[in-house]
C-alpha positions in Angstrom: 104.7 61.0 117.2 108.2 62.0 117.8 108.9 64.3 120.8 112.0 67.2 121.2 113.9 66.5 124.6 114.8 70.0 124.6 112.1 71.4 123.4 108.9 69.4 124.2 107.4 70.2 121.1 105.8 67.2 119.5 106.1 66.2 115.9 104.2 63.8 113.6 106.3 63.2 110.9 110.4 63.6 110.9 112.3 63.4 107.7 115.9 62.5 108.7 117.7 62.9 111.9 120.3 65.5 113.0 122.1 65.3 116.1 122.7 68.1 118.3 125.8 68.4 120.7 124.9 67.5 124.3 123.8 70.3 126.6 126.4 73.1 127.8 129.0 71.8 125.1 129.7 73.8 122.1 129.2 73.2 118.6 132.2 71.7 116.3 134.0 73.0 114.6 132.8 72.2 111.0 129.8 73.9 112.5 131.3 76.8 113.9 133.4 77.6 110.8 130.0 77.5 109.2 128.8 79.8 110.8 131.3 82.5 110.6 131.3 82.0 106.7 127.4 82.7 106.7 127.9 85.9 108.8 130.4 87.2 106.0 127.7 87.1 103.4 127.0 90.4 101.6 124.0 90.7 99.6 125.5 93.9 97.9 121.5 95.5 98.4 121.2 98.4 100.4 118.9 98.4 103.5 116.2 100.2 103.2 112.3 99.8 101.9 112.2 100.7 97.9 109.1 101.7 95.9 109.3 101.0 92.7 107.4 102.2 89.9 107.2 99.0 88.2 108.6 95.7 88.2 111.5 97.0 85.6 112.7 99.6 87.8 113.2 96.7 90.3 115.1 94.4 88.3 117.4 96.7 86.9 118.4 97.6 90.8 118.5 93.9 91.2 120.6 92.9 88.8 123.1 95.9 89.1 123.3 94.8 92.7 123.7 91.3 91.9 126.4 92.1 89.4 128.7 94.5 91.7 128.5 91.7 94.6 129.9 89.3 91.9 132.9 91.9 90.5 133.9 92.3 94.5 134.0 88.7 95.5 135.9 88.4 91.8 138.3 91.0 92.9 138.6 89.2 96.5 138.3 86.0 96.1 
């Protein structure tokens, strides 16, 4: 059994190992960059709870979100 330092949490199996920066020092850069590109993401779909009336009605909204998000990034790059 492998056990967080940080954490405490105990776990039987681990699949590869990532290394996190010591205590009170931040994160790289690659990592911060990361980050800021995630937080840019735009899903195109409008907040909100939809009801559909059936599973048509939900792909058609789907794809015409799917499809604007892909003409903006085209025209922004």
């Amino acid at each position: 059994m492998d056990r967080d330092d940080r954490t405490g949490e105990a776990f039987l199996r681990v699949v590869g190992r990532r290394t996190a920066p010591p205590l009170g020092q931040p994160p790289p850069p690659a990592s911060r960059d990361a980050l800021t590109a995630m937080a840019r993401y735009r899903t195109r779909a409008p907040k909100g709870i939809f009801v559909y009336r059936n599973h048509a009605e939900m792909e058609a909204d789907r794809l015409r979100w799917t499809v604007d998000a892909m003409i903006e990034r085209a025209r922004h790059g």
